[in-house]
Steps between C-alpha positions, in 0.01 A plus 500: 500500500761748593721397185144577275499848694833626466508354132151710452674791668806480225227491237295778618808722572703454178133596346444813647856587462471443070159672521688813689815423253250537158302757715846711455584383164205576307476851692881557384382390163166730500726809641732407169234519314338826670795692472625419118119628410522786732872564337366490146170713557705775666730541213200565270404869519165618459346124536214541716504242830205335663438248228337776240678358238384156381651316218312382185587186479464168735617483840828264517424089684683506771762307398617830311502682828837519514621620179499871486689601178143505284332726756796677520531596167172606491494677746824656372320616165172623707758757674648605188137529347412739803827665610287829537236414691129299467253742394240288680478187746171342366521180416855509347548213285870447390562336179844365354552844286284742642273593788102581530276603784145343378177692576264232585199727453604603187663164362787707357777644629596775707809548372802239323831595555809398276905564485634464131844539372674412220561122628147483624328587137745316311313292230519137550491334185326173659215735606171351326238746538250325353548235755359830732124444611320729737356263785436574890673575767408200699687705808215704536226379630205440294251725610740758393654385217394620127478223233530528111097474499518822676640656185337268200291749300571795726671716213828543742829397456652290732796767559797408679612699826871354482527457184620176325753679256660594896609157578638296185766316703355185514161327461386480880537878468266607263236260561479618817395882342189272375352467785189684535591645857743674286250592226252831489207554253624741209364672195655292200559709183651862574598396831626155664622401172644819363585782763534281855722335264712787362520558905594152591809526178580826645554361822740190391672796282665688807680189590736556233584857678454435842656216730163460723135568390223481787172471357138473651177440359186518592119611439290787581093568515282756503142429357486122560450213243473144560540195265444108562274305743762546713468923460872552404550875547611704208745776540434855322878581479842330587823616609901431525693623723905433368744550748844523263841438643844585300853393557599779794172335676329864400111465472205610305136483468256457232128521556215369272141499516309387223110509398350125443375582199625594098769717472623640171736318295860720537376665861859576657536331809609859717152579419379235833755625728297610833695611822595191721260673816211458276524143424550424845181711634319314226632118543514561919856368470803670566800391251878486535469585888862387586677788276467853580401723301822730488657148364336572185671703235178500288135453468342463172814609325472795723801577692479572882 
């Protein structure tokens, strides 16, 4: 009896003491863990905390818990994406070449958010774009999400926010500008496919000045129109708002606000350039908010 005690003693002992011994492990392991994510997200600047960013794209099994060098590379391109500053926290969606906040009332965007470059826009020749096919965004949920139904027969466009021409590096890339979360209702003819577009070139065109361009995208309303079962909201105007960056790190800022509706073949661009302020009183966001103002040697080609 005494030899069963003391052996059931041993047992219970050398139990608690590998329960206490894994206790201190896995905490050693989770403060590892803790501090390499705390590490990378305090190295990104203007990357809002408290989980407002979600990522568009499954969660990892955990048997990929420990391998941080995909999340940290995204994560690395959603701080170069937003180096000055989130216009908005709701519901920020990051993507693998751009960012969105998605207005759930809406079922558009707020706002999309890109960085291009001369590396980023580089033309891939591998691209297909007919491969492209606008589809949902099964990240949202579906009570909020806008389908292609939503614009069958609607006589809009289904106009890109970042546009596809932004992110020809590879094929993950632009499909990802397909999906509709990153998609607005647009007048065809006169505008989506002939001025937004000019835009859009005009856009890719300062990369082969400038080392950085910043650009964000987004809708605006006034009277309100609705399309689809599903009463997709359509915008009266759009804007850009290009943050432009040369070699000596010196920074401009172009503002555009365009009418969703024809415009005149040959219509200079200048002609939509509206003061930063008023965009932002408009659109209830406020852009660029990690530069000052006195860092800016011009506004609409205007210098300060």
């Amino acid at each position: 009896m005494k030899k069963y005690l003391l052996r059931t003693t041993i047992i219970s002992v050398s139990g608690t003491i590998g329960f206490l011994i894994g206790q201190q492990s896995e905490k050693r392991n989770n403060e590892q863990i803790q501090n390499r994510l705390v590490s990378v997200i305090e190295n990104l600047p203007g990357l809002p905390l408290f989980g407002t960013v979600s990522a568009a794209v499954p969660v990892p099994n955990e048997n990929d818990i420990y391998d941080f060098s995909e999340a940290n590379t995204k994560l690395k391109r959603v701080s170069e994406i937003m180096k000055y500053g989130f216009p908005g926290l709701d519901n920020v969606k990051s993507y693998q070449d751009f960012v969105l906040s998605y207005d759930q009332r809406n079922r558009i965007a707020h706002w999309v958010f890109e960085h291009l470059n001369k590396d980023t826009i580089r033309k891939n020749k591998n691209i297909d774009r007919s491969k492209c096919s606008f589809r949902e965004d099964e990240s949202i949920h579906n009570f909020f999400r806008s389908t292609n139904k939503d614009y069958k027969q609607s006589g809009f466009d289904r106009g890109h926010l970042a546009a596809a021409g932004n992110h020809r590096i590879c094929q993950e890339y632009v499909d990802e500008t397909f999906l509709l979360s990153n998609i607005a209702p647009q007048v065809g003819p006169g505008f989506n496919r002939d001025i937004w577009n000019d835009l859009e070139k005009y856009v890719r065109k300062l990369t082969r000045i400038y080392k950085n361009v910043y650009v964000c995208t987004g809708p605006l309303y006034l009277p309100r129109q609705v399309i689809g079962s599903n009463n997709i909201a359509v915008p009266t105007h759009f804007f850009k708002v290009i943050i432009i960056e040369n070699d000596n790190n010196d920074l401009e800022m172009e503002t555009y606000v365009m009418p969703n509706q024809v415009i005149e073949n040959g219509t200079p661009l200048h002609v939509f350039q509206v003061p930063p302020e008023s965009i932002e009183r408009a659109s209830g966001l406020l852009f660029f908010t990690r530069i000052s103002k006195n860092k800016l040697k011009r506004i609409n080609n205007k210098k300060l």
